[in-house]
Biopython code that builds the backbone (N, CA, C, O; Angstrom):
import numpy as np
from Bio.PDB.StructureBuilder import StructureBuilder

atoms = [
    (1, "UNK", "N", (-7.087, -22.128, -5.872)),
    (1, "UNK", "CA", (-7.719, -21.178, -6.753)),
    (1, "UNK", "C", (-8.520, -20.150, -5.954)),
    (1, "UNK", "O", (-8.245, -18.957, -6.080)),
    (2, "UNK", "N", (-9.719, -20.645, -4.950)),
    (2, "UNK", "CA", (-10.121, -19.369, -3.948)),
    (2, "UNK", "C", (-8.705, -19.162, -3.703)),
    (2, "UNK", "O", (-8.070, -19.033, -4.750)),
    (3, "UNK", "N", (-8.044, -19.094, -2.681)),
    (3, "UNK", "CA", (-6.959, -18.449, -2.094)),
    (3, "UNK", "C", (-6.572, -17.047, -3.140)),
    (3, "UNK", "O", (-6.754, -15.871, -2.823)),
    (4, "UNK", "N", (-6.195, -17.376, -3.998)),
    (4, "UNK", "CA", (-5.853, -16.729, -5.303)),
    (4, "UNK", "C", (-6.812, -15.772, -5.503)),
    (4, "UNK", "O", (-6.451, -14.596, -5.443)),
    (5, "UNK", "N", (-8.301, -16.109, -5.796)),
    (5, "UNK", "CA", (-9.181, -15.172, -5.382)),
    (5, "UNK", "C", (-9.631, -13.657, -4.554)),
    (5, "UNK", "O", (-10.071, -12.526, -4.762)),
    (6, "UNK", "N", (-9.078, -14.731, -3.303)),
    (6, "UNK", "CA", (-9.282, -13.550, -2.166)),
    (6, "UNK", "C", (-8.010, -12.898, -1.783)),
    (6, "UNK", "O", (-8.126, -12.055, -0.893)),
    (7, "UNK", "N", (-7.009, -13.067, -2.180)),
    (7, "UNK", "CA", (-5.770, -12.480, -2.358)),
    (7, "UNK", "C", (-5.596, -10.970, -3.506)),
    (7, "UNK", "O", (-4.887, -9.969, -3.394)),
    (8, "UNK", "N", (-6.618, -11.400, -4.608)),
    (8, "UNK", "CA", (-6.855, -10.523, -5.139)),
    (8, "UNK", "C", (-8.135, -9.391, -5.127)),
    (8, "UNK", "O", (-8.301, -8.314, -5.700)),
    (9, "UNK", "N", (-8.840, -10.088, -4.304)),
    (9, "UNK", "CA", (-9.929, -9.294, -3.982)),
    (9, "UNK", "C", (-9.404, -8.631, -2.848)),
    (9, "UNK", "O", (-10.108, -7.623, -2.797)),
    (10, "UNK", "N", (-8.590, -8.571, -1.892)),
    (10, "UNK", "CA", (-7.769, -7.758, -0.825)),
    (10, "UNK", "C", (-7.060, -6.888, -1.464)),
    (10, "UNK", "O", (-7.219, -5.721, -1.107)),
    (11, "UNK", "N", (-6.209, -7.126, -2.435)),
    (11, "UNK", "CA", (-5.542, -6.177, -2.813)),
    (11, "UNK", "C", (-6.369, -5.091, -3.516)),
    (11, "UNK", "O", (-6.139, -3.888, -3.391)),
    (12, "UNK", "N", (-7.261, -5.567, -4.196)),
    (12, "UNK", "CA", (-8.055, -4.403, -4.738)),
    (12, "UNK", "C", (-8.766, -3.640, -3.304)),
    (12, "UNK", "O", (-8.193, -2.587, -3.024)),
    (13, "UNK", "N", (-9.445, -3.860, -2.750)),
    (13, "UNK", "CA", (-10.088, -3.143, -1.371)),
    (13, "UNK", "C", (-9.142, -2.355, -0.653)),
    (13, "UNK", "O", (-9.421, -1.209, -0.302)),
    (14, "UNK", "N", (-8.204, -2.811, -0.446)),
    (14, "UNK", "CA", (-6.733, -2.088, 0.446)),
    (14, "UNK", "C", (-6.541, -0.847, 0.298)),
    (14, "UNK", "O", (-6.606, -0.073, 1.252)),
    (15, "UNK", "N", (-6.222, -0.392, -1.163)),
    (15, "UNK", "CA", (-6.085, 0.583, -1.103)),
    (15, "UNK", "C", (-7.484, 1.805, -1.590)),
    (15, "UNK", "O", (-7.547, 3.021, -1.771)),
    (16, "UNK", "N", (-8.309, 0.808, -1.643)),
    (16, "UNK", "CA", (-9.600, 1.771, -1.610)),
    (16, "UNK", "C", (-9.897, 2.465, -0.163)),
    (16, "UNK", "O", (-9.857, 3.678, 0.046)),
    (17, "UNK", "N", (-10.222, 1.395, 0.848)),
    (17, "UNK", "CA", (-9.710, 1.954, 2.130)),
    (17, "UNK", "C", (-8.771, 3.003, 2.515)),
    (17, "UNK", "O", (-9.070, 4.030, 3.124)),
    (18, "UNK", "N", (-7.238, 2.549, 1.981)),
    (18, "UNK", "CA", (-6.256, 3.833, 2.410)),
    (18, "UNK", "C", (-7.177, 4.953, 2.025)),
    (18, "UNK", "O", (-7.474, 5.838, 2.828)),
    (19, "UNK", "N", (-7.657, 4.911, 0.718)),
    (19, "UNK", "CA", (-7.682, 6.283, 0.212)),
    (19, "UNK", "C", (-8.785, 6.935, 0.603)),
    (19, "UNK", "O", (-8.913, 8.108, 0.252)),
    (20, "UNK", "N", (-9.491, 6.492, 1.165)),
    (20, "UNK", "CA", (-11.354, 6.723, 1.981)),
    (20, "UNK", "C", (-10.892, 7.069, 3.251)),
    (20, "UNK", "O", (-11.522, 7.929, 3.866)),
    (21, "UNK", "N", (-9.543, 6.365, 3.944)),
    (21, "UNK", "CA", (-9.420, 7.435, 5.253)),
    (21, "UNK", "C", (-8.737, 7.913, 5.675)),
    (21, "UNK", "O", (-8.620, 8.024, 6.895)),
    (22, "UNK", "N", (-7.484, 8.734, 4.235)),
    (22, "UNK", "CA", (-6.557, 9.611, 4.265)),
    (22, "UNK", "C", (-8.093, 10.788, 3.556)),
    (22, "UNK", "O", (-8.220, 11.782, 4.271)),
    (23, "UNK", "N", (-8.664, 10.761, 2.894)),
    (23, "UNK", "CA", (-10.108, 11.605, 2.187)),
    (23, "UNK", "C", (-10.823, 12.001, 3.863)),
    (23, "UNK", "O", (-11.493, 13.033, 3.887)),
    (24, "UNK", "N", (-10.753, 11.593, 4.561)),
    (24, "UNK", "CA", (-11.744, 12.096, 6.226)),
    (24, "UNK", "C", (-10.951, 12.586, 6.816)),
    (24, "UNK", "O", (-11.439, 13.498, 7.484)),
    (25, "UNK", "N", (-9.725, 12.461, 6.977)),
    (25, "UNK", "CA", (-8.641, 13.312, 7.762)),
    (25, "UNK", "C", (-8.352, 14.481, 6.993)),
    (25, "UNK", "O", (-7.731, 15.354, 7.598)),
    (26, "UNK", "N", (-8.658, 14.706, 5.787)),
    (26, "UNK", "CA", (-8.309, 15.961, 5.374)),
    (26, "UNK", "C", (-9.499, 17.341, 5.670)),
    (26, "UNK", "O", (-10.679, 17.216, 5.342)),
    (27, "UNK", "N", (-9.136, 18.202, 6.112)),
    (27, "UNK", "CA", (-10.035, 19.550, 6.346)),
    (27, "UNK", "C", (-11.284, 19.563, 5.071)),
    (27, "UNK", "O", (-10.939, 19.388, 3.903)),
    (28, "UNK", "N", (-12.360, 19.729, 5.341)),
    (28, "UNK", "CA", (-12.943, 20.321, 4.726)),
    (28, "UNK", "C", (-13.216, 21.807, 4.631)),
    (28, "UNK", "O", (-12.724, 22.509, 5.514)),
    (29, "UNK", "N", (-14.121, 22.529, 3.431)),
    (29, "UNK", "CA", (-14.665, 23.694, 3.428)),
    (29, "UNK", "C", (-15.971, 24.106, 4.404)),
    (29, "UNK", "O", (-16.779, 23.225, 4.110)),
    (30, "UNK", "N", (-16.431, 24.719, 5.117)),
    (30, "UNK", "CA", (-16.943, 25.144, 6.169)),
    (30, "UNK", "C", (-17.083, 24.218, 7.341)),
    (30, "UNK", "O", (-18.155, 23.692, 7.642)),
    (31, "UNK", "N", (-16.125, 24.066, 7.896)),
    (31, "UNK", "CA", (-16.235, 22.788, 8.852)),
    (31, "UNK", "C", (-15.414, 22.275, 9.660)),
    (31, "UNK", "O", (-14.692, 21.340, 9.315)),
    (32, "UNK", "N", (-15.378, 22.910, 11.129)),
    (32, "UNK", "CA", (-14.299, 22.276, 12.087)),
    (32, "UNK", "C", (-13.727, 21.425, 12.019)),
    (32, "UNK", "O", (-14.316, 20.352, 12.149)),
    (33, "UNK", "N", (-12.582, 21.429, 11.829)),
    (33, "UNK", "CA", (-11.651, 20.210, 11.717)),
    (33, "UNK", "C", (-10.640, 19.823, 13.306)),
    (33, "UNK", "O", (-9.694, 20.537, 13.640)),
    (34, "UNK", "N", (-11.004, 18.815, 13.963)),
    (34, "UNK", "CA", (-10.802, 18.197, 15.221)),
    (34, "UNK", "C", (-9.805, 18.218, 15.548)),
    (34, "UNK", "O", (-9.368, 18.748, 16.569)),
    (35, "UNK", "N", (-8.926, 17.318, 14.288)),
    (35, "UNK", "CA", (-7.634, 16.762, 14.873)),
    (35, "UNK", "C", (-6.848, 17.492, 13.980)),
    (35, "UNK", "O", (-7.080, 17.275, 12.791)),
    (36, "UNK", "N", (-5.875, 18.398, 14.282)),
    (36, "UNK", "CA", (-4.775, 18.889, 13.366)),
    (36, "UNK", "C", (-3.374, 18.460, 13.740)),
    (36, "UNK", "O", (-2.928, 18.096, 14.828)),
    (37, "UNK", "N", (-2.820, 18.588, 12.612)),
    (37, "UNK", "CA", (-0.675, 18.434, 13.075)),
    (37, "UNK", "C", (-0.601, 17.223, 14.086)),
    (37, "UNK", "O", (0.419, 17.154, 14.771)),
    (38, "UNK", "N", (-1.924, 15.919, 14.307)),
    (38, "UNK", "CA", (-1.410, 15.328, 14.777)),
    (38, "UNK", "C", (-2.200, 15.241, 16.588)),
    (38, "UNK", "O", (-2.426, 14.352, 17.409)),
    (39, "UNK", "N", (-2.389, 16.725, 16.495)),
    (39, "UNK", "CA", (-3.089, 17.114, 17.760)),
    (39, "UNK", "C", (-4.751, 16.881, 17.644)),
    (39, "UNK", "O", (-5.387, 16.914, 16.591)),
    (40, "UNK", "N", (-5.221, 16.672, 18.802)),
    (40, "UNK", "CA", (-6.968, 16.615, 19.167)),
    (40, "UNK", "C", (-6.919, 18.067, 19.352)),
    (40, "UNK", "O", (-6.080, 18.480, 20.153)),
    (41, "UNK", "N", (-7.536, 18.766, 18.859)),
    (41, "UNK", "CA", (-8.356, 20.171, 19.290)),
    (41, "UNK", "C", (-6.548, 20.687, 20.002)),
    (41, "UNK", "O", (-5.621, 19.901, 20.201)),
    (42, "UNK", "N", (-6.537, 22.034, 20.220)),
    (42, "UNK", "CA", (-5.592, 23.195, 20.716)),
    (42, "UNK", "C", (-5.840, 23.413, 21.783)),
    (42, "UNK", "O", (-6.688, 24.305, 21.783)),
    (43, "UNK", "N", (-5.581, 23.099, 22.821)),
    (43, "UNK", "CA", (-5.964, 23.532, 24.401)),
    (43, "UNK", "C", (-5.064, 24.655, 25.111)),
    (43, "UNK", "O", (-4.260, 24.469, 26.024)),
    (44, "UNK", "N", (-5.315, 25.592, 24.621)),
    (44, "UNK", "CA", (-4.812, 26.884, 25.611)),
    (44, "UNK", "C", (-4.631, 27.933, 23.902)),
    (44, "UNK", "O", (-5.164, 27.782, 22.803)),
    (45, "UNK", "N", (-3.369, 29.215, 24.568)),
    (45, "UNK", "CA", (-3.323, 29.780, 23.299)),
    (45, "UNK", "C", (-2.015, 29.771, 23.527)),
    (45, "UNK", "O", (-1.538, 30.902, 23.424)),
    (46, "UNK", "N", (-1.131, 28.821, 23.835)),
    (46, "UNK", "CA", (0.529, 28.656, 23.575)),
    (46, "UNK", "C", (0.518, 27.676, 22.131)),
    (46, "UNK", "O", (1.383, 27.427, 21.291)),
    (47, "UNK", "N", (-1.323, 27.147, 22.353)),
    (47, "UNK", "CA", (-0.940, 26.398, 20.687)),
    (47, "UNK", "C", (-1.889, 26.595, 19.423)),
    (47, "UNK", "O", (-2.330, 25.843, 18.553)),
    (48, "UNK", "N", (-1.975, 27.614, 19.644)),
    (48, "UNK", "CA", (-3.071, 28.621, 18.696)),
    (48, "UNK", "C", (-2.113, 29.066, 17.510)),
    (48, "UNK", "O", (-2.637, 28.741, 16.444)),
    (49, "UNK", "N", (-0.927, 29.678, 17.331)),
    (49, "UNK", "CA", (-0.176, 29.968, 16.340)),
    (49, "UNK", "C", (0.347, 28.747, 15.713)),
    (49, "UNK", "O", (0.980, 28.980, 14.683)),
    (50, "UNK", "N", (0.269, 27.651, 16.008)),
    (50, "UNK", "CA", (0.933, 26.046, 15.231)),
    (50, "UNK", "C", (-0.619, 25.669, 14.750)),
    (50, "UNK", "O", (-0.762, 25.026, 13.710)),
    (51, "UNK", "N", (-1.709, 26.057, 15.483)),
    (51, "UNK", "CA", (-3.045, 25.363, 15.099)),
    (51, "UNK", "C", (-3.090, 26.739, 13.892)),
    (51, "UNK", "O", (-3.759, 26.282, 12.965)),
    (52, "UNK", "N", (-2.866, 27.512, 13.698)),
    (52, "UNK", "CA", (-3.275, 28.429, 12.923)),
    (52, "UNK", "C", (-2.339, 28.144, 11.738)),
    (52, "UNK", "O", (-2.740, 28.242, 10.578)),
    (53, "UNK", "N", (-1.258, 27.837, 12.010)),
    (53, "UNK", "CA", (-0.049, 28.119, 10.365)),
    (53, "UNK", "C", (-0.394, 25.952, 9.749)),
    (53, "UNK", "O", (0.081, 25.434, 8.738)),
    (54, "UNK", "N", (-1.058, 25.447, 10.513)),
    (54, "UNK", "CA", (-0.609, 24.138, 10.173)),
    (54, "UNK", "C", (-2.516, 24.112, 9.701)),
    (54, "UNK", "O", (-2.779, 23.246, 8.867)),
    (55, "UNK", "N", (-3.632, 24.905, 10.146)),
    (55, "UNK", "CA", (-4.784, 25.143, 9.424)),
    (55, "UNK", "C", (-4.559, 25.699, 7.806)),
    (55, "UNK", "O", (-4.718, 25.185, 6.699)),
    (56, "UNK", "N", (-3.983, 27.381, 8.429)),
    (56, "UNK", "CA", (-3.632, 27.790, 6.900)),
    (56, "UNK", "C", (-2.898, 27.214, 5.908)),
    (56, "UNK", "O", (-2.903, 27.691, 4.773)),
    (57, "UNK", "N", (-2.159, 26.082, 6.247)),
    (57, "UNK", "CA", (-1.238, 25.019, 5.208)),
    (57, "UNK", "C", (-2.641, 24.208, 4.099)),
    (57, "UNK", "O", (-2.952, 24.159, 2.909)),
    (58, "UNK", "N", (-3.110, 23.708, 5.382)),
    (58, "UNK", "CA", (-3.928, 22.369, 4.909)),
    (58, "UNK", "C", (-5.711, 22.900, 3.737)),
    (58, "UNK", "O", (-6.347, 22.408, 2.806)),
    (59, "UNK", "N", (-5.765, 23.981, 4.502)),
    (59, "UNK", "CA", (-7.260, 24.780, 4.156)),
    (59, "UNK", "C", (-6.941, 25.415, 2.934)),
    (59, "UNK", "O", (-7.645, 24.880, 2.078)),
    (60, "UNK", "N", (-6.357, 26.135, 2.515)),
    (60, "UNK", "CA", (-5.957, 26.984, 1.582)),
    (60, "UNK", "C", (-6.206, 28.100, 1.993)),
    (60, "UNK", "O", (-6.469, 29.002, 1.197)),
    (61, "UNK", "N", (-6.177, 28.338, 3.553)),
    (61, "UNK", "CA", (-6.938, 29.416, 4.508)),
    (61, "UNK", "C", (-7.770, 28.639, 5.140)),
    (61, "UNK", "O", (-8.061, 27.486, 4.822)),
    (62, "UNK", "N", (-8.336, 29.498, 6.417)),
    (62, "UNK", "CA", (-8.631, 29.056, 7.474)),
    (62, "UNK", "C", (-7.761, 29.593, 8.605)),
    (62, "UNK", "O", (-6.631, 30.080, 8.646)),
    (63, "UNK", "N", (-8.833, 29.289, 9.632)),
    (63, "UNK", "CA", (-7.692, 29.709, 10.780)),
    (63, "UNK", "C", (-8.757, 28.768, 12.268)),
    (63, "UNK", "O", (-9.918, 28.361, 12.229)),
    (64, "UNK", "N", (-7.713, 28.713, 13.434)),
    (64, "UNK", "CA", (-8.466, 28.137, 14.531)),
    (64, "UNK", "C", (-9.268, 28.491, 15.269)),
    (64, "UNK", "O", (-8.784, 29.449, 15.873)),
    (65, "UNK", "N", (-10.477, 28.247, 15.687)),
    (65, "UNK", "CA", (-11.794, 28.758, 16.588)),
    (65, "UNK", "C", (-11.542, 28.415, 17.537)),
    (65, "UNK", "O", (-10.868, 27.386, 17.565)),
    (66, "UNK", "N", (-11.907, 29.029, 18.792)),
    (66, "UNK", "CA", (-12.140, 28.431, 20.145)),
    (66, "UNK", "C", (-13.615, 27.997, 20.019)),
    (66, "UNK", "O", (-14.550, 28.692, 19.622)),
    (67, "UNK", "N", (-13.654, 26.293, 20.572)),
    (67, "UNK", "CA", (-15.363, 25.684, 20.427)),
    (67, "UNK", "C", (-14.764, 24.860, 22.010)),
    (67, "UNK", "O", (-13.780, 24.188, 22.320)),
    (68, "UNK", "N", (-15.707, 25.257, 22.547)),
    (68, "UNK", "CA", (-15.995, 24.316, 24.011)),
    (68, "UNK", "C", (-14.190, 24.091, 24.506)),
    (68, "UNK", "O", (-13.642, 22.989, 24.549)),
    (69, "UNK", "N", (-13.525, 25.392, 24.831)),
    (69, "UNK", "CA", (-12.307, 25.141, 25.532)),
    (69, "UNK", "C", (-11.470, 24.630, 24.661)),
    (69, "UNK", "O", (-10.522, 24.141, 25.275)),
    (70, "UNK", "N", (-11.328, 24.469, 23.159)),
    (70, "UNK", "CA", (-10.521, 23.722, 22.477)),
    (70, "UNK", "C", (-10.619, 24.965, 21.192)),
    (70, "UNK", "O", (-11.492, 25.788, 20.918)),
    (71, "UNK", "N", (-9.617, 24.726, 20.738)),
    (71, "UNK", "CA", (-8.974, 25.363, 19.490)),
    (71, "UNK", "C", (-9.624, 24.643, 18.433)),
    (71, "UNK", "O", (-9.692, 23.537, 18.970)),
    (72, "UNK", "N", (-10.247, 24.475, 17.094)),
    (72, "UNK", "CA", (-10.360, 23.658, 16.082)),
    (72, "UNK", "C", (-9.963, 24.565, 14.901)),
    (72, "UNK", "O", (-10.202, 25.772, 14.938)),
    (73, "UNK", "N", (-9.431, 24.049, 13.981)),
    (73, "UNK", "CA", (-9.182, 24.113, 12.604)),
    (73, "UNK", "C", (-10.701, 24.252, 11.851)),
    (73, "UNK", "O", (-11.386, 23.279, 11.535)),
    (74, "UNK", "N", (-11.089, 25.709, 11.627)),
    (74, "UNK", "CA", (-12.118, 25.817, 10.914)),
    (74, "UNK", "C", (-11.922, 26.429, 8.999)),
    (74, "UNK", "O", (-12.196, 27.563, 8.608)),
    (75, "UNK", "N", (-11.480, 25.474, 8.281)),
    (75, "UNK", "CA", (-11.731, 25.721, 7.109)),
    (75, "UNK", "C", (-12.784, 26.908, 6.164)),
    (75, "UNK", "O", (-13.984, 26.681, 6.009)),
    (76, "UNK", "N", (-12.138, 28.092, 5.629)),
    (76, "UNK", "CA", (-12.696, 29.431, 4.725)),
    (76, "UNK", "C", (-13.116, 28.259, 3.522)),
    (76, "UNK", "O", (-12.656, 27.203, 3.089)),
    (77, "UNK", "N", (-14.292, 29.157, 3.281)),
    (77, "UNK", "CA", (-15.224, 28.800, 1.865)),
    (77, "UNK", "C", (-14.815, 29.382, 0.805)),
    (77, "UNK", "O", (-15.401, 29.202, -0.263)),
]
sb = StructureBuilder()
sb.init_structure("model")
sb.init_model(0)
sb.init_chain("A")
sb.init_seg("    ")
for serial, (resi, resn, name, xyz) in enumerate(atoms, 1):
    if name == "N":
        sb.init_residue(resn, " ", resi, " ")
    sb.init_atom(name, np.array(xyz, "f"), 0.0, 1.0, " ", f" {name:<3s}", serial, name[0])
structure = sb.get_structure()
C-alpha cells in the first residue's frame, strides 16, 4: 500500500518538475538569455546571425548583445 503511495506521489511531482524547467529555459522579457539553439552564449560574429534568427523565433523579438566576449539572447519588452 505505501509503495502504491509513493508511486503516485512521483507521478504527480514528475511532471511538475518537467514543466518548472522547460518554464527557466525559456527567454524572458528584459533579460539576457545564456543558452540559446542549444549553444552557451555566441562566441565570435560567424554566430551572431543563428543567435539572432533563433532569439527573434523564441522572444517574439529580440536580438543578440555582445556581454563580456559572448553573444546573449536579449529579449524586447
Amino acid at each position: 500500500m505505501a509503495r502504491v503511495g509513493t508511486c503516485a506521489a512521483i507521478a504527480l511531482v514528475v511532471p511538475v518538475v518537467l514543466a518548472a524547467s522547460a518554464a527557466a529555459e525559456k527567454p524572458r522579457c528584459c533579460v539576457d538569455f545564456h543558452t540559446w539553439g542549444g549553444n552557451t552564449g555566441c562566441c565570435g560574429a560567424d554566430q551572431s546571425d543563428a543567435c539572432n534568427s533563433w532569439c527573434q523565433s523564441q522572444c517574439r523579438g529580440g536580438e543578440c548583445k555582445p556581454r563580456a566576449d559572448h553573444h546573449y539572447c536579449h529579449c524586447f519588452c
